[in-house]
C-alpha positions as CSV (number, residue, x, y, z in Angstrom):
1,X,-14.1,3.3,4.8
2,X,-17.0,1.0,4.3
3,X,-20.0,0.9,6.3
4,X,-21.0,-3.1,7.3
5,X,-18.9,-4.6,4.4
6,X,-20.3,-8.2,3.4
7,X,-17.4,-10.9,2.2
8,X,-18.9,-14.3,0.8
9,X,-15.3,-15.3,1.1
10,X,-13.0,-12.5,2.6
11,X,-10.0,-14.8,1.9
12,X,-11.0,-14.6,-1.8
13,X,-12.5,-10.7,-2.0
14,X,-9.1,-10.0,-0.8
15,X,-6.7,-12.1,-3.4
16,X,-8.9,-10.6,-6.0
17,X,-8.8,-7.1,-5.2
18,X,-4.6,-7.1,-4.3
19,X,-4.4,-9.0,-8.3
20,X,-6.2,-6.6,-9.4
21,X,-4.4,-3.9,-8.1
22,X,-0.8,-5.5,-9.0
23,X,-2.3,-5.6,-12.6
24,X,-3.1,-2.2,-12.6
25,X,0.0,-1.7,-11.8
26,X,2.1,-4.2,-13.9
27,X,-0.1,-2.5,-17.0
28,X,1.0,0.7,-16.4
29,X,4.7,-0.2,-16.4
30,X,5.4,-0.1,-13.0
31,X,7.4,-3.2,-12.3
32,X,8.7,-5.2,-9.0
33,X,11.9,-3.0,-8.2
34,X,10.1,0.2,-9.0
35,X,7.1,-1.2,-6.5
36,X,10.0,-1.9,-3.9
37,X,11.3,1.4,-4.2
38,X,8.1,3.1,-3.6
39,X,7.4,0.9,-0.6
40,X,10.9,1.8,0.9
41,X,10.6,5.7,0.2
42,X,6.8,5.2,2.3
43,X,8.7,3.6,5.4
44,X,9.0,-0.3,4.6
45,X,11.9,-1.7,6.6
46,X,11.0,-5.8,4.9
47,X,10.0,-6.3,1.7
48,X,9.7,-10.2,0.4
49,X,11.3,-10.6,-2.5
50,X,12.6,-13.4,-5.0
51,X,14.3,-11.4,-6.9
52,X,16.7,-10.7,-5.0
53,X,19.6,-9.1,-6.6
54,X,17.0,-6.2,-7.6
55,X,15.7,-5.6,-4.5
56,X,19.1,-5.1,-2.6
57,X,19.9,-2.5,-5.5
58,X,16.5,-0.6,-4.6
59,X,18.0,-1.0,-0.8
60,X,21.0,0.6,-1.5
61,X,19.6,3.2,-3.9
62,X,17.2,4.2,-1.1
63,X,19.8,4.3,1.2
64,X,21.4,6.9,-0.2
65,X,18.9,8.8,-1.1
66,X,17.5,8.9,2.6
């Protein structure tokens, strides 16, 4: 955890950082309805999703894994 963080815009420190991360993450092959699944098997009960079809698949799959 950081000590007295410092933001010149935390609105923008914060887009950056979560863009960064996603392309981190998009880099290393990980894509949407593997980043769903993940966030399910952690506990997410609402993910936001456009695509949809996908993400009720992950749903399911979860489901019966659980």
């Amino acid at each position: 955890m950081q000590k007295n963080p410092v933001y010149d815009n935390v609105v923008a420190d914060v887009r950056r950082f979560f863009t960064n991360r996603i392309a981190r993450l998009n880099a290393a092959g990980f894509g949407t309805t593997v980043l769903n699944t993940v966030s399910l098997m952690k506990g997410a009960f609402i993910l936001r999703v456009h695509d949809v079809k996908e993400a009720v698949e992950a749903v399911k799959l979860v489901g019966r894994l659980k």
